[in-house]
C-alpha positions as CSV (number, residue, x, y, z in Angstrom):
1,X,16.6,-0.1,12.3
2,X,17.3,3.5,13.3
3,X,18.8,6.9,12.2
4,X,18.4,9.7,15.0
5,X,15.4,9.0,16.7
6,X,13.6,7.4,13.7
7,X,13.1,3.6,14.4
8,X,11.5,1.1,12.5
9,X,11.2,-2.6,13.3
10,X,10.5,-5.2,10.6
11,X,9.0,-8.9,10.6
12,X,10.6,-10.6,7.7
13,X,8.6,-13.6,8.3
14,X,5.4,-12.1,8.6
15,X,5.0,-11.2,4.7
16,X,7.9,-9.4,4.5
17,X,6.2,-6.2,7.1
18,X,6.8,-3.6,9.1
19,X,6.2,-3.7,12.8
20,X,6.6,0.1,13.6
21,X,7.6,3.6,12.4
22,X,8.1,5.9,15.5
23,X,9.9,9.0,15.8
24,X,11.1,9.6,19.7
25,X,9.1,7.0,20.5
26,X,6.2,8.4,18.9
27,X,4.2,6.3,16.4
28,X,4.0,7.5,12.8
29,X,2.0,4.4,11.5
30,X,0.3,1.7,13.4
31,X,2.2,-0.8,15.8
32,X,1.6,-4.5,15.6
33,X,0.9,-6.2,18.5
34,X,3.5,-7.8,20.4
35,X,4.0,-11.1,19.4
36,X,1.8,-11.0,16.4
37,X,2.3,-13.0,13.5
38,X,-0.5,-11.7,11.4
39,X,0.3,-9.2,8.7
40,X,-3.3,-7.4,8.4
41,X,-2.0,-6.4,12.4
42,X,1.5,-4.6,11.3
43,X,1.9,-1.8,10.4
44,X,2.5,-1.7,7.0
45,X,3.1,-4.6,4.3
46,X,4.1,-5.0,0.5
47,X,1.4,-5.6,-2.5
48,X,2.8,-8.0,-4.6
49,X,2.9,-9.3,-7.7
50,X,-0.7,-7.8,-7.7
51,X,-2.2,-5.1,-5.1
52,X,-6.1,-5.0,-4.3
53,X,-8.5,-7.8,-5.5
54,X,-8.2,-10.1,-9.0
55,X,-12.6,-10.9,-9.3
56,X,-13.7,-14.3,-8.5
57,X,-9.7,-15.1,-8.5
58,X,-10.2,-15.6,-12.3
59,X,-8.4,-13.7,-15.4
60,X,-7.4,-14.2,-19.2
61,X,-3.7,-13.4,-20.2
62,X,-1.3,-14.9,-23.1
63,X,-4.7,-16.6,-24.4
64,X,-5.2,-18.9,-20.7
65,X,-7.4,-18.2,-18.4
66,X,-6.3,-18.4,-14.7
67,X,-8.1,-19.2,-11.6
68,X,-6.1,-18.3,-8.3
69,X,-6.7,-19.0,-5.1
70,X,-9.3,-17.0,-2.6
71,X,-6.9,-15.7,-0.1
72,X,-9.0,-13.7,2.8
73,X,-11.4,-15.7,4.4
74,X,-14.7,-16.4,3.2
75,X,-14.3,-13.1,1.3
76,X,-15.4,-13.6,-2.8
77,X,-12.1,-12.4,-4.6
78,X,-8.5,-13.1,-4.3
79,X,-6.6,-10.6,-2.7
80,X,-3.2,-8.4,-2.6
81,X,-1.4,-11.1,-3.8
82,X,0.5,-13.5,-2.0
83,X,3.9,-11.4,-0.9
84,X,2.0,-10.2,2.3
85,X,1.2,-13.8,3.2
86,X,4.8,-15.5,2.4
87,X,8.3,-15.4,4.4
88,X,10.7,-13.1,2.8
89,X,14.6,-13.4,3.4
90,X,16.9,-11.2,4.9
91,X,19.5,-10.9,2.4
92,X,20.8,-7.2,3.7
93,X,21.0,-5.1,6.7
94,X,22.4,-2.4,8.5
95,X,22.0,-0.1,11.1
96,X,19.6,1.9,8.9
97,X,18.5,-0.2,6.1
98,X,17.6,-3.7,5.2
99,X,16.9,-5.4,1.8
100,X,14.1,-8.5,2.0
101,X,14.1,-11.0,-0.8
102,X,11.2,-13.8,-2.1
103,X,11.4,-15.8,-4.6
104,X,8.8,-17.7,-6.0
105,X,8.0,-20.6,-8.3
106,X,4.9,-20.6,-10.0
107,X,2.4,-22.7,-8.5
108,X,-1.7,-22.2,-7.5
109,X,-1.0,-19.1,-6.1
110,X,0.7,-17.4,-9.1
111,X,1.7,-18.6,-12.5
112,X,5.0,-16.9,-13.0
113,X,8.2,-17.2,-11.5
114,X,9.8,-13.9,-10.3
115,X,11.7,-12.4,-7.4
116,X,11.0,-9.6,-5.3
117,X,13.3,-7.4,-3.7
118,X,12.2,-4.8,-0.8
119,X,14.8,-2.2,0.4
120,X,13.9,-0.3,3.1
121,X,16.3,2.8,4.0
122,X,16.0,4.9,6.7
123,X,17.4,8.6,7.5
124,X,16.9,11.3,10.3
125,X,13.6,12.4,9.1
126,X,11.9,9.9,6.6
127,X,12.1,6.7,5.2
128,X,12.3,5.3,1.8
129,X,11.1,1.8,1.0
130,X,11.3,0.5,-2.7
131,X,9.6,-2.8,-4.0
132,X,11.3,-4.6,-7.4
133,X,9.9,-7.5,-9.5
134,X,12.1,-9.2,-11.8
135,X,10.3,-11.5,-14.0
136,X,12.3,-14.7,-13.9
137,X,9.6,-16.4,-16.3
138,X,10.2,-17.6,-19.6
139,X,7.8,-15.4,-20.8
140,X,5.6,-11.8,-20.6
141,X,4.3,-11.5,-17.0
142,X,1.8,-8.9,-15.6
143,X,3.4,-7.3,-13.1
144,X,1.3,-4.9,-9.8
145,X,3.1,-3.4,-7.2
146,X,2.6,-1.6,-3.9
147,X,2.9,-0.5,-0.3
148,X,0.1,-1.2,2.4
149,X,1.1,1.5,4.9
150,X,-1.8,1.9,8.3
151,X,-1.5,5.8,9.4
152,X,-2.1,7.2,13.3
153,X,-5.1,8.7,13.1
154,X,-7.1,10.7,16.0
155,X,-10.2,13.4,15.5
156,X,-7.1,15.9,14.7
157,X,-6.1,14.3,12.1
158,X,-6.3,15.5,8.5
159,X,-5.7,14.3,4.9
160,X,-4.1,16.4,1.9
161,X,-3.8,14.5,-2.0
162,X,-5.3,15.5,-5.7
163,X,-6.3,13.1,-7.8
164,X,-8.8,13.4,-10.6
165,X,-11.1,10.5,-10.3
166,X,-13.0,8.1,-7.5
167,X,-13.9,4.7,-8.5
168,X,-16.9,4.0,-6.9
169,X,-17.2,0.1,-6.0
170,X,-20.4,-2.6,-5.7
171,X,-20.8,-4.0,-2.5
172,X,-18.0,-7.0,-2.9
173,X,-15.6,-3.7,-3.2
174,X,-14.6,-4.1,-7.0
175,X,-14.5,-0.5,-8.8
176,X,-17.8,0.4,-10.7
177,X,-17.7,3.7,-11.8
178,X,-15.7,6.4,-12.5
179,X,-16.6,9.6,-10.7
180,X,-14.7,13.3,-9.5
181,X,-12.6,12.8,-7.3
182,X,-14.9,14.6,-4.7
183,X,-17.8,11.8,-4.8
184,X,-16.5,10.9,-1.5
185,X,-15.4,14.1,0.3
186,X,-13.0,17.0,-0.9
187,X,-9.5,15.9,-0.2
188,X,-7.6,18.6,-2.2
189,X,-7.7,20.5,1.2
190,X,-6.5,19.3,4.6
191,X,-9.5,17.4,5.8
192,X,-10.4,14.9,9.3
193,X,-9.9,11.8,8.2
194,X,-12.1,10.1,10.9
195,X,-15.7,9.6,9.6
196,X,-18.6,7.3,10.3
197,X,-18.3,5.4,6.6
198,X,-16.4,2.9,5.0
199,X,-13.8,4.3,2.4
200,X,-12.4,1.5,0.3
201,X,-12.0,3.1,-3.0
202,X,-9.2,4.0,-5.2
203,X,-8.5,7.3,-6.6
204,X,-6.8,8.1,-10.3
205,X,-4.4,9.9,-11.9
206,X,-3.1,10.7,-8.3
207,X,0.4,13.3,-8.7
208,X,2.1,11.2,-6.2
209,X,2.0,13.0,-2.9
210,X,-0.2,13.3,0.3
211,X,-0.1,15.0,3.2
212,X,-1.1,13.5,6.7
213,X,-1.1,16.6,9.4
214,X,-1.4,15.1,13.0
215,X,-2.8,17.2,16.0
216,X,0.2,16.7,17.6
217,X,2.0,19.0,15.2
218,X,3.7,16.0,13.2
219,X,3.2,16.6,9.4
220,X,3.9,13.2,7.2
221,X,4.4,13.4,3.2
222,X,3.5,10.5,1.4
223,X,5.1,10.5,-2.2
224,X,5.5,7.5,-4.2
225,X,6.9,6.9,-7.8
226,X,5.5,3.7,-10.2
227,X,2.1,4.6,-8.8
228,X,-0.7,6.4,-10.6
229,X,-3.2,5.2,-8.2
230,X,-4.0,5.5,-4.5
231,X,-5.9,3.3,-2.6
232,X,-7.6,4.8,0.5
233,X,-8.8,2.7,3.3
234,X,-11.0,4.8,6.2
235,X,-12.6,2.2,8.8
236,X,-15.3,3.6,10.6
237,X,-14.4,5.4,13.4
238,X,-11.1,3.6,13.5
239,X,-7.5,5.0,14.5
240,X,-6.1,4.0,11.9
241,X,-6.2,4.4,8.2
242,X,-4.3,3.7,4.8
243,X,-2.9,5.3,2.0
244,X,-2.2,2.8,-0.4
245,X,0.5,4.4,-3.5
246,X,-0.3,1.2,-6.1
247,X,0.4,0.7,-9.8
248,X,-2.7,-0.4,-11.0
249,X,-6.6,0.0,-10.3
250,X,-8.4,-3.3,-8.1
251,X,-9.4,-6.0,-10.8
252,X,-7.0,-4.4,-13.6
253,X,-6.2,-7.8,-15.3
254,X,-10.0,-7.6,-15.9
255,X,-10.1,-4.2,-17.5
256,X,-9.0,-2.2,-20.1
257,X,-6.0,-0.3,-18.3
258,X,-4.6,-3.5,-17.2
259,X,-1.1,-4.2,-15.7
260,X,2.5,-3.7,-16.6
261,X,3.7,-6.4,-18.6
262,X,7.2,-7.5,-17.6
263,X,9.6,-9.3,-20.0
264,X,11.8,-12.1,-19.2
265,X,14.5,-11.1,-17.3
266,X,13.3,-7.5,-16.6
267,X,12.7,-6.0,-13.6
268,X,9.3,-3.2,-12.7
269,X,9.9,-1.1,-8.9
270,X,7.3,1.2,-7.3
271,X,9.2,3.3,-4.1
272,X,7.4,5.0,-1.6
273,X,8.7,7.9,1.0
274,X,7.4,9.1,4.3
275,X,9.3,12.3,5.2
276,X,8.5,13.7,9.1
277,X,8.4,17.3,9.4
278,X,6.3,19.6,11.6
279,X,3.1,21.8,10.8
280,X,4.1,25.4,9.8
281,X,0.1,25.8,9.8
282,X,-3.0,26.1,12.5
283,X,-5.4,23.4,11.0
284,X,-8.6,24.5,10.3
285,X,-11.6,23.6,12.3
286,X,-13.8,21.8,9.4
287,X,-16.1,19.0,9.7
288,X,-15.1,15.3,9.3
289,X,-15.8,13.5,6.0
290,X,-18.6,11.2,6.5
C-alpha cells in the first residue's frame, strides 16, 4: 500500500498484521523479518475480541464461568486474544487501503461468535487503521479492542502522553495497584524512551494522543478513539517499543470496570492514527527513564 512516499505492507495471514510503516524508505515502526510468519515479529498487530491477559484464562460472565485456552508459551494467563494468532481475509483493497475480515465461531478459544473488520487507510502523511466487532451471538458479548503497534526507538528518541493513573502489576504482569501516573517516570514531557527496566504496565484515563519525537527529526502522533487506556511496552535496552491505545485495563472481565458489552447484532470499533510530521523543537538533553 502507498500514498506519496508512505508505504505499508500487510500480512493478512499472519493475524491479520502489518509488516512495515516507512516513509521514504524510512521505518516508522518495526519491520518484520523477511519471510516471517510470526506476528510477535511484525510490526504491529490487532487485539481482539480481548487485548492484554484474561488471569489463569478463567472468567465469570452471563452466570458461566469460562476457561480459555493459555495462548503464549508456558506463560500463566491467556493472552491478546486470538485475532493476532488467526488468518484474516482480504475482503478489500486498493492502492492505499485495504479492509481484513475474520470471522469466528465460538469454540475453546472464544465463546461468542462475531466478526471483525480491520480497515487500514493510508494518506501522504499518516495512516488510519480502525478495528470493528460485530457481535454475531445470540446473546450480550464482552467485547475488547486494540492495536499492538512496535515504534523505532534509538537513544534520541522520546515519548510525550498524559494520563492520570499507572497500574502497577505483580510479577505474572496482571495490574495490582493504582498509582500517579508518574510511578514509573514523568511522561507528560518529551522523555528517552530507552531505559534499563521492564515497562509493561497500562496507564488510565489516557486523552488519546502521544507523541513519539525521533532524533532524526521525524515527529509521530499517536491518537486513538474507543481507548481510555494505553498500554506501554519498554524492553530493556531494546529498539523498539509499544504504545498500545486499548479499550479496556489487562484482566478487565475480572474487575470492576470490565468490558463493553455488545448486543446481538451490534457492532463496538476502536481506530487508531499515526500522522508523520517533523520536529518544530530541539529536544532537550534529559536523562533516560529507568
Amino acid at each position: 500500500m502507498r500514498a506519496g512516499g508512505l508505504e505499508a505492507a500487510l500480512s493478512p495471514a499472519v493475524g491479520g498484521a502489518q509488516r512495515w510503516l516507512a516513509l521514504d524508505g524510512v521505518d516508522l515502526l518495526r519491520h518484520a523479518p523477511e519471510g516471517s510468519a510470526d506476528p510477535l515479529a511484525m510490526a504491529s498487530f490487532p487485539l481482539v475480541p480481548y487485548a492484554n491477559r484474561i488471569a489463569d484464562g478463567r472468567f465469570h460472565f452471563g452466570g458461566q464461568d469460562y476457561h480459555l485456552p493459555l495462548n503464549f508459551g508456558d506463560h500463566p494467563h491467556s493472552l491478546h486474544g486470538h485475532g493476532w494468532q488467526s488468518g484474516w481475509a482480504v475482503t478489500d483493497q486498493s492502492d492505499d487501503a485495504a479492509q481484513l475480515t475474520l470471522v469466528h465461531r465460538p469454540d475453546a478459544r472464544w465463546p461468542w461468535a462475531f466478526t471483525a473488520r480491520q480497515h487500514i487507510a493510508l494518506s501522504a502523511d499518516a495512516i488510519v487503521l480502525t478495528l470493528a466487532l460485530t457481535n454475531d451471538a445470540e446473546d450480550d458479548a464482552p467485547v475488547g479492542l486494540g492495536f499492538h503497534p512496535y515504534f523505532c526507538a534509538d537513544a534520541d528518541t522520546r515519548l510525550q502522553f498524559a494520563a492520570q493513573s499507572l497500574w502497577l502489576s505483580t510479577p505474572d504482569m496482571l495490574p495490582e495497584r493504582s498509582v500517579p501516573a508518574d510511578g514509573l517516570g514523568d511522561w507528560s514531557a518529551l522523555a528517552p524512551v530507552q531505559g534499563e527496566s521492564l515497562i509493561d504496565n497500562v496507564y488510565g484515563n489516557w486523552d488519546g494522543m502521544a507523541t513519539v519525537a525521533r532524533g532524526d527529526g521525524l515527529r509521530l502522533t499517536l491518537t486513538a478513539s474507543g481507548a481510555d487506556w494505553l498500554h506501554v511496552y519498554r524492553p530493556p535496552g531494546s529498539d523498539a517499543f509499544c504504545l498500545e491505545p486499548v479499550s479496556h485495563m489487562p484482566d478487565a472481565l475480572n474487575r470492576p470496570d470490565g468490558m463493553a458489552i455488545v448486543a446481538p447484532g451490534a457492532t463496538h470499533s476502536l481506530s487508531m492514527q499515526i500522522e508523520i510530521g517533523k520536529s518544530d523543537q530541539v529536544l532537550p538533553k534529559s536523562a533516560a527513564i529507568a
